[in-house]
N, C-alpha and C positions, 0 to 999 in steps of 0.2 A: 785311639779307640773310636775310630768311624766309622762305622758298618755304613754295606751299600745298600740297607734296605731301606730307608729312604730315597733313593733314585729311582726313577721308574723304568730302568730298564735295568736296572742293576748290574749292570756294567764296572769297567775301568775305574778307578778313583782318579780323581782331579782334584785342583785346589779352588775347586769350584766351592761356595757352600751345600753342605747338605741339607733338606728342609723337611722338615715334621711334615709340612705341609701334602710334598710330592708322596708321602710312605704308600706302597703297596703292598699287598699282604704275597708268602712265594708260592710260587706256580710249583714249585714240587715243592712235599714236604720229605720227611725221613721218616721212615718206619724204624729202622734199626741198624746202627751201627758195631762195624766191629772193626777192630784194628791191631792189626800185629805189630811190632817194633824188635827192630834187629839192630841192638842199640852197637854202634861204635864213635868213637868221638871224632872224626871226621867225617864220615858217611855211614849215617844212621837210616836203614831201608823202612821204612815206613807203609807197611800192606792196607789199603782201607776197602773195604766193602761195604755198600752203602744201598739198601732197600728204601727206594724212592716212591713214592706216591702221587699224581696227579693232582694238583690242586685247583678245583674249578673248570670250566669246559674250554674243550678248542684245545688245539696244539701249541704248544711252548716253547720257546729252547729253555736249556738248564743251565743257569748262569752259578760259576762253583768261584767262590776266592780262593786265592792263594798267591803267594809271590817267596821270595830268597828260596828257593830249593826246585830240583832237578824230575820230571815226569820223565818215568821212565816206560811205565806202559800204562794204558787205560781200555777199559775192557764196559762191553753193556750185553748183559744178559750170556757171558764166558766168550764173546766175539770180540776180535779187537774193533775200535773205533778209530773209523777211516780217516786219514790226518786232514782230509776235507770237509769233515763236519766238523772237525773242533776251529773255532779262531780263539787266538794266545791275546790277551794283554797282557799290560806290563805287572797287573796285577788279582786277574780273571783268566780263568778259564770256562767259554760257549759250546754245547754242544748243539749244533743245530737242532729245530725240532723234530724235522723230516728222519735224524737217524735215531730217534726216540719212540720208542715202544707210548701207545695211546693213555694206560691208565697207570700201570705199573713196572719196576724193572729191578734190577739188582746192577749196580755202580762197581767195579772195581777198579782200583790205581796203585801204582805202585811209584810212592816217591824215597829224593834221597837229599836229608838235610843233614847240613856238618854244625853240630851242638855247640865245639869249640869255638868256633870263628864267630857265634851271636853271643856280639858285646850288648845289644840292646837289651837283654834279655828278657823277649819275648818270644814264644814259641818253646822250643825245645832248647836249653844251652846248657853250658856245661859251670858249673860255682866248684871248683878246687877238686877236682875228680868225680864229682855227683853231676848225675843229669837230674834233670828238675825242671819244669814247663812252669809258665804264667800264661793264661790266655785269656783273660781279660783286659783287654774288650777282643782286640780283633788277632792276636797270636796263635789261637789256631791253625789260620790259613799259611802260616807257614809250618804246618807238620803237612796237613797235605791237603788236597784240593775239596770242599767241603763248602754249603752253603752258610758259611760261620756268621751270622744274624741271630741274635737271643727267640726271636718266634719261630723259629727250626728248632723243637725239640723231639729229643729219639733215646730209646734205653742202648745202652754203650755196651758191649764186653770188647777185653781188653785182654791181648798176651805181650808179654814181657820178657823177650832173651836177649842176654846177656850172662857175664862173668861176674857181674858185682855179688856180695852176700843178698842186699834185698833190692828187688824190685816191689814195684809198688804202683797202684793205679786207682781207680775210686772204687764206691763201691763196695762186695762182698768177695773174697776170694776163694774163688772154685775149686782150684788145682795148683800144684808147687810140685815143681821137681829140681834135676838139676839143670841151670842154667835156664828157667823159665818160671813166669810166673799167670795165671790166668785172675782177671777181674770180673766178675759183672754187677755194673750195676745197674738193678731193673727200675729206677724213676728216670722218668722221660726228664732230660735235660739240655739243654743246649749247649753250643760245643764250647763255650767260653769259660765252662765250669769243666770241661776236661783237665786232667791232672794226671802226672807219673813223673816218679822218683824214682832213681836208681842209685844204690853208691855201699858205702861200708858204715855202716851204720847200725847203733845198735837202739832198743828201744825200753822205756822206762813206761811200765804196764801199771792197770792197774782195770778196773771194773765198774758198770752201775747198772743197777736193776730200774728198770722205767715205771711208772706210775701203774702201769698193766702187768707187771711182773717179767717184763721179758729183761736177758741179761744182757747186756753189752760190753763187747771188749774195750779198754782205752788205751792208744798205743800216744806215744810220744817219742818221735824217732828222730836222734841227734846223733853229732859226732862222737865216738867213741873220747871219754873220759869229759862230757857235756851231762856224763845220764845224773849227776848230782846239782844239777842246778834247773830238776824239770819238776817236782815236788811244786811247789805255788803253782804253775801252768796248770797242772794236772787237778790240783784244788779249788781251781779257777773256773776249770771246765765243768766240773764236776757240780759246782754249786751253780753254775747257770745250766746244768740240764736241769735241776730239783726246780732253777725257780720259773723256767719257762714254762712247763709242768703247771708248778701253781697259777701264775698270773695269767699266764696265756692259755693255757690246757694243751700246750705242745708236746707230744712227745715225738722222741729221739726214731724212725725208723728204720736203719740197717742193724746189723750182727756187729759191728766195728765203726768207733769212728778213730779217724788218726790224724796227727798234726805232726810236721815237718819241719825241722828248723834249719835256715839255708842265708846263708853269708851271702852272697848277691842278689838284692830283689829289690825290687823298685821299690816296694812300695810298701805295710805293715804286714801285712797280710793275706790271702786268697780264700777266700771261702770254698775251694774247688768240693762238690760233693762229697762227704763222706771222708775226702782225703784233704784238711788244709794247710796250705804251705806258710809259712810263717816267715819272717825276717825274725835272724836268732836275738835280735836285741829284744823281741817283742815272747818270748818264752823261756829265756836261761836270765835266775838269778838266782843269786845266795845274798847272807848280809853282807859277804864280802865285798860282791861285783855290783851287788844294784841298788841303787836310792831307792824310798818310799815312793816316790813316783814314778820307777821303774815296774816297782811293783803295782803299783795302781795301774798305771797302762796294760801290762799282762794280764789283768784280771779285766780291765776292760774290752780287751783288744779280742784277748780269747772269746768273752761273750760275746763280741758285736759276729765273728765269726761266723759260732756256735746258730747264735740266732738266725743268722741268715739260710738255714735250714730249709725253714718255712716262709720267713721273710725273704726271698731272692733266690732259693733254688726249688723249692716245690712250689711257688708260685715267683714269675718271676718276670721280668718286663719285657713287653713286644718289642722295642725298640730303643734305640740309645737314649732315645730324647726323654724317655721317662727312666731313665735312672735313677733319679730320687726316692720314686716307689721304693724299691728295693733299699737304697743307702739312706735316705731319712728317717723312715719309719723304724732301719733297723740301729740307725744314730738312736733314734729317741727311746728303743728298748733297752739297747746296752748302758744309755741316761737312765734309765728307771731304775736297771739293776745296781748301776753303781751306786745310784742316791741311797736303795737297800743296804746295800753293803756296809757303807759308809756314813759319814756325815752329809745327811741331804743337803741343809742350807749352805755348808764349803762346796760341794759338788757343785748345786748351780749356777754359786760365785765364780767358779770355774770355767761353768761350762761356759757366761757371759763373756767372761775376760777374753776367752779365746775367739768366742764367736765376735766382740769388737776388734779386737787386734787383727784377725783376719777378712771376714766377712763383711763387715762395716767394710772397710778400705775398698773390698771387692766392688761391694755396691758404690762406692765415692767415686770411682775408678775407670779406667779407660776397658779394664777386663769385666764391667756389669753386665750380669744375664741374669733372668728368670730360673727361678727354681728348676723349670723346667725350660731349657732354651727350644729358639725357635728353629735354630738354625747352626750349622757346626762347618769348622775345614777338619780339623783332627779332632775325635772324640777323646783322645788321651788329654786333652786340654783341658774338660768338663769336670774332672773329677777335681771339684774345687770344693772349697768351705761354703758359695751360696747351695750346690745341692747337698752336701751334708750335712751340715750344721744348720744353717734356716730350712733344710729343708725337716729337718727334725723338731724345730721351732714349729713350726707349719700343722706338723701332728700333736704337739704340745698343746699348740692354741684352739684347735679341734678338739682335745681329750676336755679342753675347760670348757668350751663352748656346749656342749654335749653332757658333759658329767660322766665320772667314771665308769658309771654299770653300763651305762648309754655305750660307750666306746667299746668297753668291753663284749658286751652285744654285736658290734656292729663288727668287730672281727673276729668274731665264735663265725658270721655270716660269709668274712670276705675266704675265709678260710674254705668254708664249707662249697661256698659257689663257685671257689677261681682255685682250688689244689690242682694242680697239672696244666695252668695255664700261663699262655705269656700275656701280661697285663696293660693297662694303661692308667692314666690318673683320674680318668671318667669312670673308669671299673672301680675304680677304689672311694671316688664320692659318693658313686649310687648304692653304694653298700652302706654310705652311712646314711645320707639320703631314705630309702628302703627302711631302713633300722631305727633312724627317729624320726622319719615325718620333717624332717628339715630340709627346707630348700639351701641347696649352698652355692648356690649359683656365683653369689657376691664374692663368697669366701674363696673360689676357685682364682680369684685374681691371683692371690699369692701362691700361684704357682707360674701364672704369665705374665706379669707385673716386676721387671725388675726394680731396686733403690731401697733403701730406706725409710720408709715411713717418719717423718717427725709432725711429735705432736707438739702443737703449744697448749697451754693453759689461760684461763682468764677467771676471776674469780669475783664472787661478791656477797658480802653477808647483809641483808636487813628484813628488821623486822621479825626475826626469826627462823629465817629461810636464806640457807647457804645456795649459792648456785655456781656451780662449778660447768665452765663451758672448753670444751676440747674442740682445737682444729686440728685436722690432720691435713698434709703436703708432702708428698714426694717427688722430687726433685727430676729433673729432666734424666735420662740414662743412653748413653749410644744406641739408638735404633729406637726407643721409647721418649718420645718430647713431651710428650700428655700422657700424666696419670690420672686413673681413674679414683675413688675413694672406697676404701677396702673395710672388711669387717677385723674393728681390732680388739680383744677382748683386752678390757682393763679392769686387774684386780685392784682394790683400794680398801682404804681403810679412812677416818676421819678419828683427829687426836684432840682432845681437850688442852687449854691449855695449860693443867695441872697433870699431864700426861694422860690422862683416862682416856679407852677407845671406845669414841662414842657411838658409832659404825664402822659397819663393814660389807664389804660385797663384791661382785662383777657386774662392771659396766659394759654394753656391748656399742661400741662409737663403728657405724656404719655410713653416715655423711661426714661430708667436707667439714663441717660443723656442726658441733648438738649440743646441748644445754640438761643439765642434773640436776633437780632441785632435795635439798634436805630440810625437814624440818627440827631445825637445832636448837638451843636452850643459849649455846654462844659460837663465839664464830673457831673454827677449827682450824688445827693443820692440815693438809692432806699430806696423806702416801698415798703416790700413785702407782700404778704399773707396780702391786708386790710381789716376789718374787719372779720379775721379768715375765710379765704374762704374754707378752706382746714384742718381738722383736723393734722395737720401736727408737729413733730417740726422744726423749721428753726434754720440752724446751721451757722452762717454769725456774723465772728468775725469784732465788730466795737469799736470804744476806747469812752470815757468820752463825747469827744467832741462832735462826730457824735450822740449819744443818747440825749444829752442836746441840739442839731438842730433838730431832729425828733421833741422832745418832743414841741419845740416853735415854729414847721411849717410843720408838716405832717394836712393835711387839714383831715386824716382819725382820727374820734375819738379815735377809737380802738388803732392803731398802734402808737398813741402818747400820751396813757396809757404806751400800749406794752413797749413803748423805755422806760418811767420812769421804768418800772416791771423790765428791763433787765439790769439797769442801779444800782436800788439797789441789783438786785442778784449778781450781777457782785463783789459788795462791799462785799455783807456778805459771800460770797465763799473765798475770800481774809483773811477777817478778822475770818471765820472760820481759816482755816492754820493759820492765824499769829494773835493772840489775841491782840499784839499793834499795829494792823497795824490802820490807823487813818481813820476815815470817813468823804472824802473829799469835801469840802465847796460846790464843784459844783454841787455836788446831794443835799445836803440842798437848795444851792441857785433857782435849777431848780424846786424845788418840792415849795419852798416860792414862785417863782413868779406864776405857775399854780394856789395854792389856792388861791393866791390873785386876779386872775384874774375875776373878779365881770362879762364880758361878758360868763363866761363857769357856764355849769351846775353845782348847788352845789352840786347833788348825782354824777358827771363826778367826781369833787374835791376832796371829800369824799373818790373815789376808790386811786387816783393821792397821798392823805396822809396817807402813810401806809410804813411798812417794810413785807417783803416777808415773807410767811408761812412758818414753818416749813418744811413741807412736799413739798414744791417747793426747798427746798435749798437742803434736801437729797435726790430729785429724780436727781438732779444737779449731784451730789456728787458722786449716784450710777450709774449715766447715764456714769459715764467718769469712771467707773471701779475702785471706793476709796472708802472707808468703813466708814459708817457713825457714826458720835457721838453726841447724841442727846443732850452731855452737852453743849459739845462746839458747836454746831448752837444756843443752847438758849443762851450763854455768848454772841455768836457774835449779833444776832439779839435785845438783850439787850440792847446791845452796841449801835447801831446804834438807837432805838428805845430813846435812850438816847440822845443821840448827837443829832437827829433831833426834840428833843423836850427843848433842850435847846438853838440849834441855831434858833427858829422859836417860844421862848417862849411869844413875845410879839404878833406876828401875830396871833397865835394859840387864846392867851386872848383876841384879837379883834372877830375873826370869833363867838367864845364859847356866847360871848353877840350877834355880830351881826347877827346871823344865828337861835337866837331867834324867834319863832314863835308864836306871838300875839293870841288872841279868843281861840275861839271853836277848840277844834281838828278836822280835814278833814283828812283821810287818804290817800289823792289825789299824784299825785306822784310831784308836787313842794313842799308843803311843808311837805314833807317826805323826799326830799332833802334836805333841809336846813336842818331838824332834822338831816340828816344823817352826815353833814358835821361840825356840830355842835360836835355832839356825837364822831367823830373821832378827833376832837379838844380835846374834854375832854378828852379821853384816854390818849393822851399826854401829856397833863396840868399837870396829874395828875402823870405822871413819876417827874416833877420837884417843885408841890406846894404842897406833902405830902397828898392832896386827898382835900384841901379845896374847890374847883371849884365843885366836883364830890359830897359832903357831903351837899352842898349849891342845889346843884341842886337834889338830892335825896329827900330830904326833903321836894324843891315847888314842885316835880311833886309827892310827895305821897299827896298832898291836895286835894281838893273835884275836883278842875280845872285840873291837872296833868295827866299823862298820861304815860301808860306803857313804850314805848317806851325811854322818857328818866328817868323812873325812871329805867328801868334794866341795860342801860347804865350805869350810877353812881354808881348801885351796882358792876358791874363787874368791872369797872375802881380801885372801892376803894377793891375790894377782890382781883382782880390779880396783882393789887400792892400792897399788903400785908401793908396796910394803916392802922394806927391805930383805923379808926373808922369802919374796915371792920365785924366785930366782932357785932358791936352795927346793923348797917345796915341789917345786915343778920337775926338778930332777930326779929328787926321792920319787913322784908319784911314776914319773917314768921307767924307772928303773924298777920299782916294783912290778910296773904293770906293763910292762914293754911286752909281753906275750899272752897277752888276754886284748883280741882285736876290741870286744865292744867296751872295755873301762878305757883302750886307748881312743875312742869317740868321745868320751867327756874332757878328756885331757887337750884334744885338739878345739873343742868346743869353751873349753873356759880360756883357752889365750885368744882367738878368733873371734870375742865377742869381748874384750876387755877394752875396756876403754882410754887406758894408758896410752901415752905417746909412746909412737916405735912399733906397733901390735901390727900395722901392716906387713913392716918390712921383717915383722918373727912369720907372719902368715904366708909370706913368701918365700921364706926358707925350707919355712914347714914344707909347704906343697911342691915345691924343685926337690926336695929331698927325693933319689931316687929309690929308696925305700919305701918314700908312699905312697902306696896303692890307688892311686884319685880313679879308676874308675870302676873300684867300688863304691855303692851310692851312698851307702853310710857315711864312710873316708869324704867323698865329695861334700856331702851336706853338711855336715861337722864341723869340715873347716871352711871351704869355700862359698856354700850357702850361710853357715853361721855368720861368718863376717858379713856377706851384704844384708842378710835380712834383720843381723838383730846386735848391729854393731854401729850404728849411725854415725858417731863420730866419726869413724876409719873410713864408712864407705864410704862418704860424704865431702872428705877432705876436698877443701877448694880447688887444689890442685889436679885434681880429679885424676889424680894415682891409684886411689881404690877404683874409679870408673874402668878403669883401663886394664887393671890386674884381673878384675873377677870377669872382664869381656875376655880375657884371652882363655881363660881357664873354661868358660860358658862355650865357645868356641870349638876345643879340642875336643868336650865330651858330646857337644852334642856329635860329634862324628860317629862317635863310638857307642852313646847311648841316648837319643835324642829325646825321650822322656825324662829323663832325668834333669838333664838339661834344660830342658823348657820350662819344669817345675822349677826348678830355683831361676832362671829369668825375671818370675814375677816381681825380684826387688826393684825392677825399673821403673814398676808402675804405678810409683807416686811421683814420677820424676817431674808432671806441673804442677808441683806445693812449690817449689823452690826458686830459688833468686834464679835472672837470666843466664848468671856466669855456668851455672852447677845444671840448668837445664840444657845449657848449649853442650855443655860436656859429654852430658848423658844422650844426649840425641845423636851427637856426634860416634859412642861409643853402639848402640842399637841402629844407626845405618853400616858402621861398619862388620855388624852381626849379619843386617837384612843383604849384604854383598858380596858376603859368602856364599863360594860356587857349591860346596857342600850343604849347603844350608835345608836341616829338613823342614819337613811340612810341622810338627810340633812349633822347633820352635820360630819356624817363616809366623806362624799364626799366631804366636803369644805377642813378639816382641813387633809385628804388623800392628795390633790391633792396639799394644800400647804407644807406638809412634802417632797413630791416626786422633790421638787424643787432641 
């Protein structure tokens, strides 16, 4: 996803970098597009007419993208175009500017693209008889020759022939007859948000009236005997038009909006105008097929969509390089609505966990860039966790800085000044800027500023005056060796030490160092950074006891999570170094009295019984400059995952019954806590009763009554404890569900991440099997990204047999689908935590990626820039 509108001639693509720097704004714009499609699965005729506009003085040539598909004529103003004025790249089509009309003209082309044959699936292809398009970022230019850059926008109509029952395109539809269908839709949009579907498909309806009384259709168009599992989607959508409505004052503008569920797709989602295309994992359930966080993601996934409405398509970004505009801001609205929805303080535990396991790593990392990067080879490479997730962090710590009505303010303004524009990230400060009289000049770092920020602490009481002093450092980053010192808001709190909170507030730490004085009565505990105000990490050494006080009187949910989190890393950092070192009662006892606590949420409990990830204890490990060993953190976390399931065997066997939930399954988020907290009991049960609790419960929730959620619990408890009825379990779940593609994704997903010996050479089998489908990207990720990213043991083995297995498999797809491929790459990119044996392996295995004749530019640029580490 590289547009050339950062080059200034905009030209060719190379594997040159792109640079913010070089952006020009284009010499033509669009007035209006329209386009016919004469759909066949090898040669699809593609008719585009295209009213072009002058931009700026002097003559131009008209530099159009496009590449994989056939011109068959091209027409300026109903004259053909002399095959002398055009020159061909490999990826571009020039019309000189001598055969161009001065101010104005009308474009017409006629291409031919085969649907079938694009495995990558971008552009126009074909998923099991439906045609279906993605075109973001740059998959338009293979429908057909068009200036495909997000600041080209133009109002679209659209016709549609073919033989299928429905087509489908954005928009409002004009006319339907047979074998045709007509779109338009009149907001100016760029062509990255083009969309059309075709295929046999039927559609699960339903309706809402907008906050101004206007009615709108809601369509939901899946495969026929799919329409019973589109109910929640539909419920989902439905309650984020009401609450955008409320919080934001958005409403919904077309006659229709529609969603599409489509078995090959890269990636979750499409927000494409009006029409969005979906991955069916991310719209079909029942309580049969989907977990409580199947269903959480639907409801999130829908709204982050939904929202990008206004967030990304009636206002939407000039250029690649500000894609965060668009995906952070509208990360941190689908955060708002789910904390709504749900349990707030679980959701942000969440949303942390994800953004360290991911994001952290990024910034630690050989693949670290700025929220907003400076510079790109492949834009499909950017859509990572630093712009979505910190870059949602980023508008978080802005909405504290500011205060609610403040922010609220300042996008009633960004709305009102930039609808119908393509934007930048200086459009979106001076809006707040403007809005509260605030300079944020400082604050714009975190958007050009790659790393992590760590704070340390220093502390001192006398005399009656606490002073709490914060340094902040962020660490060198590829391309960035000097950091500057950034504005970090830090929420806090100050605890007595009979628990009582004696203060509270936001600090704002804008130097390398600054000083807080309190005037106290005795000296405090602090909680710092509450509820994660600050993507930050805090570096403030506390012992056993101060974390077991947090955890029983910090009144912030988060940060009395946080102390248990920091209290078991503490122990398995220990018990890595020293394999006998013991796991001491007071983290059992602290973590026994939280579950028991019948007044806290049981999804809060749920997160509160657990041992620290893998991936938390060696970014620990590599953070403080010591070489990780993936054997010895799974000995130690074994360890402890032991210890606390036999000093809390009996509480554990009480919650496992009393956290039982009675009737009908609701996927509501109380009693998807008690499931949750229920299910994290099992797991543990199951380290000390040989799998009997997890075998018993396997078996009622496969009954007619049961329900996904704890039947895949019991499978994975009895597979990754290498149980002897894992083997039987794994059959039943197969045979039950051998014809339902997305329950057979958890199925390949719980043996590809189990940590029993043998799990490679079953993941092997799996994947040779020629029954399975690996270049679908669900099937790929499932098993073959599940095992490297979140299987350490396996992938890791010394022998470096996982290295070798998931390089061949990385290899074949990217031929076939080279984003998809490039995305799961990124497991190599911790590959300097490790001993020399495990790092020569892996180097070894990513030169023989980078010497591939096939090798495309995704993943030449992923696994480049993690060798250059």
């Amino acid at each position: 996803m590289h547009p050339e509108d950062a080059t200034p001639d905009n030209g060719p693509k190379t594997d040159q970098a792109i640079r913010l720097a070089d952006y020009q704004p284009p010499a033509w714009m669009v007035e209006e597009t329209r386009l016919v499609f004469a759909l066949d699965p090898a040669a699809t005729k593609v008719t585009a007419t295209i009213r072009f506009r002058r931009n700026g003085a002097g003559p131009a040539d008209l530099h159009l993208n496009g590449h994989s598909m056939t011109l068959i004529s091209a027409r300026i103003d109903g004259q053909d175009v002399p095959e002398s004025a055009m020159r061909h790249g490999d990826e571009s089509l020039t019309i000189a500017a001598n055969a161009l009309p001065d101010e104005t003209f009308e474009w017409t082309c006629v291409t031919e693209v085969n649907p079938s044959a694009n495995t990558a699936l971008e552009g126009l292809y074909m998923s099991n008889g439906m045609y279906c398009t993605q075109c973001e970022a740059e998959g338009f230019r293979k429908i057909t020759y068009y200036p495909d850059r997000p600041d080209v926008m133009a109002s679209f109509s659209v016709r549609v022939e073919g033989e299928l029952p429905v087509l489908l395109s954005n928009g409002n539809q004009a006319e339907a007859g047979d074998g045709f269908a007509e779109w338009i839709d009149p907001w100016p949009k760029p062509s990255y948000l083009f969309a059309l579907v075709a295929g046999d498909l039927v559609s699960f309806d339903d309706s809402f009236t907008t906050m101004s009384g206007r009615d709108v259709e809601l369509r939901i168009w899946v495969r026929p005997g799919d329409e019973d599992r589109c109910a929640y989607a539909m419920d989902a959508l439905k309650r984020s038009m009401r609450w955008d409505e409320a919080e934001y004052g958005r409403e919904y503008d077309l006659d229709i909006f529609q969603i599409v569920a489509v078995e090959d797709f890269n990636m979750g989602a499409m927000e494409n105008k009006g029409l969005n295309v979906f991955n069916s994992k991310y719209v079909l359930a029942s309580p049969e097929t989907a977990t409580d966080r199947d269903f959480e993601l639907i409801e999130a996934i829908i709204a982050h969509e939904y929202f990008h409405n206004w967030t990304g398509n009636r206002i939407t970004c000039r250029d690649w390089f500000q894609l965060c505009l668009k995906e952070g801001l509208t990360v941190f609205r689908d955060q708002q609505f789910s904390s709504d929805m749900r349990s707030a303080p679980v959701h942000r535990i969440s949303e942390v966990q994800q953004l360290r396991a991911r994001q952290f790593r990024e910034d630690a990392g050989p693949l670290a860039h700025p929220v907003r990067p400076e510079e790109y080879i492949e834009i499909n490479n950017f859509y990572t966790s630093t712009v979505y997730e910190k870059g949602a962090e980023v508008i978080g710590m802005l909405r504290r800085l500011v205060g609610a009505k403040a922010y609220r303010e300042a996008l009633d303004l960004y709305f009102g000044r930039h609808d119908g524009q393509a934007c930048t990230i200086e459009d979106w400060l001076r809006v707040f800027e403007d809005a509260t009289g605030r300079d944020l000049t400082q604050f714009a770092q975190w958007y050009s500023q790659a790393g992590t920020p760590r704070v340390s602490v220093e502390e001192a009481y006398e005399d009656g005056t606490y002073t709490l002093t914060l340094t902040q450092e962020t660490r060198p980053t590829p391309g960035q060796p000097a950091k500057e010192p950034q504005v970090i808001p830090c929420a806090f709190g100050l605890i007595a030490p009979d628990g009582r909170e004696m203060t509270e507030g936001m600090l704002e730490l804008t130097q390398t160092r600054q000083s807080f004085a309190f005037d106290l009565p005795e000296r405090p505990v602090p909680s710092l950074f509450r509820n994660f105000s600050a993507p930050v990490i805090l570096e403030r050494a506390s012992d056993a006891a101060e974390r077991a006080f947090l955890m029983a009187h910090d009144t912030d949910p988060f940060n009395r999570w946080e102390a248990g989190r920091s209290f078991a890393l503490s122990i398995a950092l220990q018990v890595v170094t020293d394999a006998g070192a013991p796991v001491p009662a007071a983290w059992t006892n602290a973590v026994s009295t939280m579950i028991d606590d019948a007044g806290l949420d049981p999804a809060f409990r749920a997160l509160v019984l657990g041992v620290p990830g893998h991936d938390e204890v060696a970014s620990q490990i590599a953070g403080s400059g010591g070489i990780v060993d993936p054997d010895a953190i799974h000995r130690a976390l074994t360890t402890m995952g032991r210890a606390l399931a036999g000093a809390l065997a009996g509480p554990l066997a009480r919650l496992h019954a009393d956290m039982a939930v009675p009737g009908i399954y609701v996927p509501e988020a109380e009693p998807a806590g008690r499931r949750s907290l229920r299910n994290a009991a099992l797991a543990f049960l199951t380290k000390v009763d040989g799998g009997t609790a997890a075998r018993a419960q396997f078996a009622a929730a496969s009954e007619p009554e049961g329900n996904m959620t704890e039947s895949l619990a019991a499978l994975r408890a009895l597979v990754h404890e290498g149980t002897a009825y894992a083997a039987e379990a794994l059959s039943d779940f197969r045979d039950r569900w051998r014809d339902d593609s997305l329950v057979m994704d958890k199925w390949y997903i719980v043996q590809a991440t189990s940590p029993a010996a043998g799990t490679l050479a079953q993941v092997r089998t799996l994947a040779d099997d020629p029954a399975f489908p690996w270049q679908n990207p669900n099937k790929f990720r499932s098993l073959i990204g599940a095992f490297a990213a979140a299987n350490p043991v396996g992938f890791h083995g010394a022998d470096g047999s996982g290295y070798r297995f998931f390089t061949d498999r990385l290899i074949r797809m990217d031929e076939a689908n080279p984003q998809t491929a490039a995305r799961v790459a990124g497991a190599f990119e911790t590959w300097a935590r490790y001993d020399e044996n495990r790092q020569a392996l892996m180097k070894a295995e990513m030169q023989r990626i980078m010497a591939h004749e096939k090798l495309s530019k995704d993943m030449g640029e992923i696994v480049g820039r993690i060798l250059a580490a």
